[in-house]
C-alpha positions, 0 to 999 in steps of 0.5 A, a space after each residue: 473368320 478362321 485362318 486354317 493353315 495348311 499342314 500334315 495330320 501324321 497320326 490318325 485317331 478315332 474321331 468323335 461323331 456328334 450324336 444324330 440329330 434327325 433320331 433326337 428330333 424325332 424322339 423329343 417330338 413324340 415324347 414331348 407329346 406323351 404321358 409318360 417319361 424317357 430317356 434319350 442316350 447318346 455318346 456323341 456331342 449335341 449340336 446346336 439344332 437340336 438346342 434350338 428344339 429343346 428350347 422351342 419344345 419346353 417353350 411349347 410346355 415340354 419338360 426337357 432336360 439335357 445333361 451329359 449323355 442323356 435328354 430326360 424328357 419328362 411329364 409336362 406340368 402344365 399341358 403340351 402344347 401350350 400357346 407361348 406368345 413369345 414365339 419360337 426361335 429355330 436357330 437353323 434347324 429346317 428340321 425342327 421349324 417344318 416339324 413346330 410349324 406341325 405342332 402348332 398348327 394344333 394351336 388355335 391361337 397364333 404362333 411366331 417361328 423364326 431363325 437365323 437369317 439362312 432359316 428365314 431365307 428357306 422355302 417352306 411352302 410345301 408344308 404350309 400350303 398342306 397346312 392351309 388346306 385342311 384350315 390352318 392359317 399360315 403367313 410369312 412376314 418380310 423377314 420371313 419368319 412363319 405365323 402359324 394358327 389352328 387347328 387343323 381339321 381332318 381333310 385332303 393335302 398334296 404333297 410334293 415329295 420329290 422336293 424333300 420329305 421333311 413335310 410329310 415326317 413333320 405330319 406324321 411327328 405332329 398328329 396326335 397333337 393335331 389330331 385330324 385325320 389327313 388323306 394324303 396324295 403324294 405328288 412326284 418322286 418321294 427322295 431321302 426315304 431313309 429319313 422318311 422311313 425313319 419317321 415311320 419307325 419311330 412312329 411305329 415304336 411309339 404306337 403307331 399304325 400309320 403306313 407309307 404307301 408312294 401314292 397315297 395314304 392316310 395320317 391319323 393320330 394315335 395315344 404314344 407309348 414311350 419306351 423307358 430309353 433309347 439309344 441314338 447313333 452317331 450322325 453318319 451324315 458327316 462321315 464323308 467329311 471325315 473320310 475327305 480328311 484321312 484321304 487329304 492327310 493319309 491316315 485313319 480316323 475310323 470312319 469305316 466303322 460308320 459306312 452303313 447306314 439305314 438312313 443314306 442308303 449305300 452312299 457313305 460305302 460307296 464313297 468309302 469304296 473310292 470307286 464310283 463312277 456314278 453316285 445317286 443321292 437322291 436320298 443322302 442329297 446332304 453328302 453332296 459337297 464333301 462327295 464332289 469334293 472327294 470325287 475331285 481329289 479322287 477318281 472323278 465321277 458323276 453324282 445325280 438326285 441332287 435336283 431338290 437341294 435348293 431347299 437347303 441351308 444354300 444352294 448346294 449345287 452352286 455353293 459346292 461348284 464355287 467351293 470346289 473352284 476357290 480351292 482351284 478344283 472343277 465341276 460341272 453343274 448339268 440340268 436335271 440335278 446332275 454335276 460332273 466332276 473331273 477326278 485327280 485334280 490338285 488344291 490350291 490355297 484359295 487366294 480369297 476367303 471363302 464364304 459358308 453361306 451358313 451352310 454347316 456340311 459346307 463350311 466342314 468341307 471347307 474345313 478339311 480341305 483348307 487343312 492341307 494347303 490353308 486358306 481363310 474361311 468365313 462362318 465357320 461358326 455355323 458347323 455348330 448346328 450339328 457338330 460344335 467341336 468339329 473346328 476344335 477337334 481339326 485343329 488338335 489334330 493340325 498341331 500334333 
């Protein structure tokens, strides 16, 4: 629990984005997989999620080491992957348990994968039911951690991709371990193709042949051949957060060095803009409570593609609707994935705490609005899965 006081920012810096998370966890995924050695450079900090995935990895026989601006992924010594009977802790990170769940379905011995409490809450029955039908076996104890055996054999999988596109990255990151060759039909509308394109890039970069088609398509394993270095971006993802503070307080902490991005579409330069009437994020759904939140101190609109965030670290429509209201805003849930939100509305100071629901992207929005009237927030502790300073760097700026 943290209580922000309400306060003016009256100097604006550049702030420190984190490193991108969904570029590293691609990387370490198929380097941990290779023969040969590389170095994953970065400016920003690290945040938690990909901690969780370095553990999980170097438990599964990977040689990761994390130093300052580097992961050095080197030649594992023993064999990757090997079975570790201790299992596997994702913290929360459904990024790295949907890509582990992959890796280890390679392993005919079974293997726990859990997390925190939000993680083990999570849906994950898209990937395992694929996973099951090409001959794994996948079980869910009561507290909802994940038991996972090989190994999978080539065969046919569907796959829902208008619920998310993470399973269908976590095949592609994990086949030239699982080594089956899967027919796959695409069921639905695929959302967030960015960070399925993204997968696919990566692939590609490391030897890939496998193509996307939106029907369907076929998964087969390839031998990796790593570049000697590459370069992550800062997470884009958290921009608007950045850019609800410069509105909230009147200054500049240059975010509009970061409005492009290949992986959230033209979401972050629409917002950025501050002139949308009708805001799609069916492929940047992870924008929805700091969009709304902008939305509402600004000219209002309408945001759609936001039918499959459920699957996130909470219910983000109803986690964003109730954040909105406890700081004296409005906004309106519709069916079909669409929330209305009224613009030129003014905060209040909540009169009660307000809950996170250990929802990282949540407790940030949170964050920057209590740093104009203040307020008491709970769980703030979660903003460490992606960016672990982000409540340091706030209240530096607070107390200028």
């Amino acid at each position: 629990m943290i209580e922000i006081p309400g306060s003016n920012i009256d100097e604006g810096i550049t702030w420190p984005l984190p490193a991108s998370k969904s570029h590293i966890i691609r990387w370490l995924m198929l380097a941990s997989q290779s023969q040969s050695k590389m170095e994953i450079c970065h400016q920003g900090e690290i945040g938690e999620d990909v901690r969780s995935v370095v553990s999980s990895l170097n438990r599964l026989g990977a040689k990761i080491q994390m130093i300052d601006g580097k992961i050095l992924v080197g030649v594992s010594d023993v064999g990757f992957p090997i079975h570790t009977s201790e299992g596997l802790d994702l913290g929360n990170s459904g990024t790295g348990l949907r890509m582990l769940m992959s890796l280890c379905s390679s392993l005919s011995l079974e293997t726990s994968i859990t997390g925190d409490s939000s993680l083990r809450s999570r849906p994950f029955d898209i990937l395992s039911d694929a996973l099951s039908s090409v001959g794994c076996d996948c079980k869910r104890s009561n507290d909802g951690s994940l038991w996972i055996s090989g190994p999978a054999n080539s065969g046919d999988i569907e796959l829902d991709l208008s619920e998310g596109s993470q399973p269908l990255s976590a095949l592609l990151m994990a086949a030239p371990s699982m080594k089956a060759e899967l027919a796959v039909r695409i069921i639905g509308k695929p959302v967030s193709r960015g960070y399925l394109d993204l997968s696919y890039k990566i692939a590609k970069l490391t030897g890939s042949e496998n193509e996307f088609s939106e029907n369907s398509l076929t998964i087969k394993p390839w031998e990796i051949v790593l570049p000697e270095r590459v370069d992550v971006p800062p997470e884009r993802s958290l921009v608007p957060v950045i850019m609800l503070l410069e509105r909230l307080h009147g200054v500049d902490l240059g975010t509009s060095m970061h409005v492009k991005s290949e992986l959230l579409g033209n979401a972050v330069e629409s917002l950025h803009n501050n002139n949308v009437d009708s805001l799609d994020l069916s492929d940047a759904s992870d924008l929805i409570t700091p969009a709304a939140a902008l939305l509402a101190i600004g000219e209002g609109g309408t945001i759609t593609g936001i039918g499959h965030v459920g699957r996130k670290e909470s219910h983000r429509i109803r986690t964003t609707v109730g954040l909105l209201s406890s700081f004296g805003m409005t906004a309106y849930s519709k069916d079909g994935g669409i929330m209305e939100i009224p613009g030129r509305q003014t905060l209040i100071r909540p009169e009660t705490k307000i809950e996170t629901h250990s929802d990282h992207r949540v407790a940030m929005t949170a964050l920057a609005l209590a740093s104009r009237v203040g307020g008491v927030i709970l769980g703030h502790e979660c903003v460490g899965a992606t960016h672990p300073n982000f409540t340091i760097s706030l209240l530096k700026l607070l107390q200028q």
